[in-house]
C-alpha positions in Angstrom: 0.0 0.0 0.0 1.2 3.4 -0.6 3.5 4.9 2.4 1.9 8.0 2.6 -1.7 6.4 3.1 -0.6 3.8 5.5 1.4 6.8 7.7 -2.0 8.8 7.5 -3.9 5.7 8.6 -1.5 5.4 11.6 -1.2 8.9 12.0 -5.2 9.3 12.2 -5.5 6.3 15.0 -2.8 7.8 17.2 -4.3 11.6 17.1 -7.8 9.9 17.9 -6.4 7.6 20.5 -4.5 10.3 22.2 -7.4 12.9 22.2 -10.4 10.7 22.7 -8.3 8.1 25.1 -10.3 5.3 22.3 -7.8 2.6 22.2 -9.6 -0.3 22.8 -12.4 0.6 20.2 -13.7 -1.6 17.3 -13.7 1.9 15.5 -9.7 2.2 16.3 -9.3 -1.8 15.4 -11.2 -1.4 12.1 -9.0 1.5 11.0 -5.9 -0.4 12.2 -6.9 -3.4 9.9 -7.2 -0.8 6.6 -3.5 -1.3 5.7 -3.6 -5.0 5.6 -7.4 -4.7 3.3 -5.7 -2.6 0.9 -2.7 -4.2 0.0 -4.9 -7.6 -0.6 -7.5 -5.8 -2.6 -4.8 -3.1 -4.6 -1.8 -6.1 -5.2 -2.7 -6.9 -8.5 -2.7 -3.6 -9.6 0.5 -2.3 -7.9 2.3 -5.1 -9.2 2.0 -3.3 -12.4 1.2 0.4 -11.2 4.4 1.9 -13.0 4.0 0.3 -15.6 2.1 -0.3 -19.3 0.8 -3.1 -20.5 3.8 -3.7 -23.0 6.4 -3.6 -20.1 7.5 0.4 -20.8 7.3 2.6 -17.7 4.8 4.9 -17.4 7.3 8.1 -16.6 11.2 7.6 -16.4 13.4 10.0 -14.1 16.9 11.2 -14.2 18.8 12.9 -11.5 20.6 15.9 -13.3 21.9 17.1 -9.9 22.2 16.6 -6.3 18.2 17.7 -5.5 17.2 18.2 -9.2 15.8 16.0 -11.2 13.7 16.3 -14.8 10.8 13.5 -14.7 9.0 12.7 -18.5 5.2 10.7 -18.6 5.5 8.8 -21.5 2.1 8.7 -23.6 0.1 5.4 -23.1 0.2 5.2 -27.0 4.2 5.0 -28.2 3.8 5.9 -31.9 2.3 9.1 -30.2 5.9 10.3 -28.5 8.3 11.8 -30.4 12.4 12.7 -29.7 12.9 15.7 -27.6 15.5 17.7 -26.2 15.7 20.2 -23.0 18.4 22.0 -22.1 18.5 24.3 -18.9 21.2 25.7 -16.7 22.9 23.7 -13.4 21.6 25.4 -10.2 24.6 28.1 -9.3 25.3 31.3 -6.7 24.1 34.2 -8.7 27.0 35.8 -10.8 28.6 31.6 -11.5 28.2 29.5 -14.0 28.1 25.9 -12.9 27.8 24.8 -16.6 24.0 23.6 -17.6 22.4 20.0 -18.8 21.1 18.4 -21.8 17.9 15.7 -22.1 17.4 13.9 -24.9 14.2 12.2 -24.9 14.3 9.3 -26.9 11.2 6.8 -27.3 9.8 4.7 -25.9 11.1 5.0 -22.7 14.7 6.1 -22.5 16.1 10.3 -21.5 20.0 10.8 -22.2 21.5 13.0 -19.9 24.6 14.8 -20.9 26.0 17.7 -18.9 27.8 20.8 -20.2 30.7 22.6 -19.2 30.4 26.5 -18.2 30.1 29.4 -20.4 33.5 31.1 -21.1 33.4 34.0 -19.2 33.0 37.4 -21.4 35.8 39.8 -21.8 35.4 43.2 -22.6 38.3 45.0 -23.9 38.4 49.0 -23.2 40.7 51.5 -23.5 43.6 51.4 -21.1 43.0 47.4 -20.4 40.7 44.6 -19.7 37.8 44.7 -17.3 
C-alpha cells in the first residue's frame, strides 16, 4: 500500500487515540486493519502500477543534480511520443556559472542526460586594459 496512506492511517489512529483516550475501540481496530485490506485488494494492480501493459514505464526520471531531477510521462500510446530535447542551466550562486544539462528524450522510454561545461566568461576589452 502506498507509504503515505498507511502513515496517514497510523497517524489518524494515534491523534484519535491520544485525544479521545479510544484505544480499545472496534472503531480504532477497524481503522488499524485498513493497511492489511488494501494491500490484498490493490496487489494486483501495484504489481503493475508503474507500468504499461507492453512492459514500458509509465514516466522515467533522471537525476541531473544533487536535488534536481527532470521526470517525463510517456504517452500510453508510443507511436504518439516523439524525440525531444531540454536543455537548462545547473543550479549556481548568482553571478557563476556551474555549466547547464542536456535531455534527450528518446522513445519509448529512454532520456539521455549529458552535462555541459560552463560558459567562457566574457571579456570586454576597453581602452587602457581589460575589465
Amino acid at each position: 500500500m502506498n507509504a503515505h496512506m498507511r502513515r496517514t492511517i497510523e497517524w489518524t489512529i494515534d491523534s484519535l487515540g491520544d485525544r479521545f483516550d479510544c484505544w480499545d475501540t472496534d472503531e480504532i481496530d477497524a481503522l488499524a486493519e485498513l493497511p492489511a485490506g488494501f494491500d490484498t485488494l490493490l496487489a494486483p494492480l501495484a504489481e503493475a502500477w508503474n507500468q504499461y501493459s507492453d512492459g514500458r514505464p509509465v514516466m522515467t526520471r533522471v537525476e541531473i543534480e544533487e536535488g534536481c531531477t527532470f521526470e517525463h510521462l510517456w504517452h500510453p500510446d508510443p507511436s504518439q511520443d516523439s524525440a525531444q530535447t531540454v536543455t537548462g542551466r545547473l543550479m549556481a550562486d548568482p553571478g557563476q556559472d556551474n555549466g547547464g544539462y542536456v535531455i534527450t528524450i528518446l522513445p519509448p522510454s529512454a532520456l539521455v542526460l549529458e552535462l555541459t561545461p560552463p560558459k567562457a566568461e566574457r571579456l570586454q576589452i576597453v581602452p587602457g586594459g581589460v575589465v
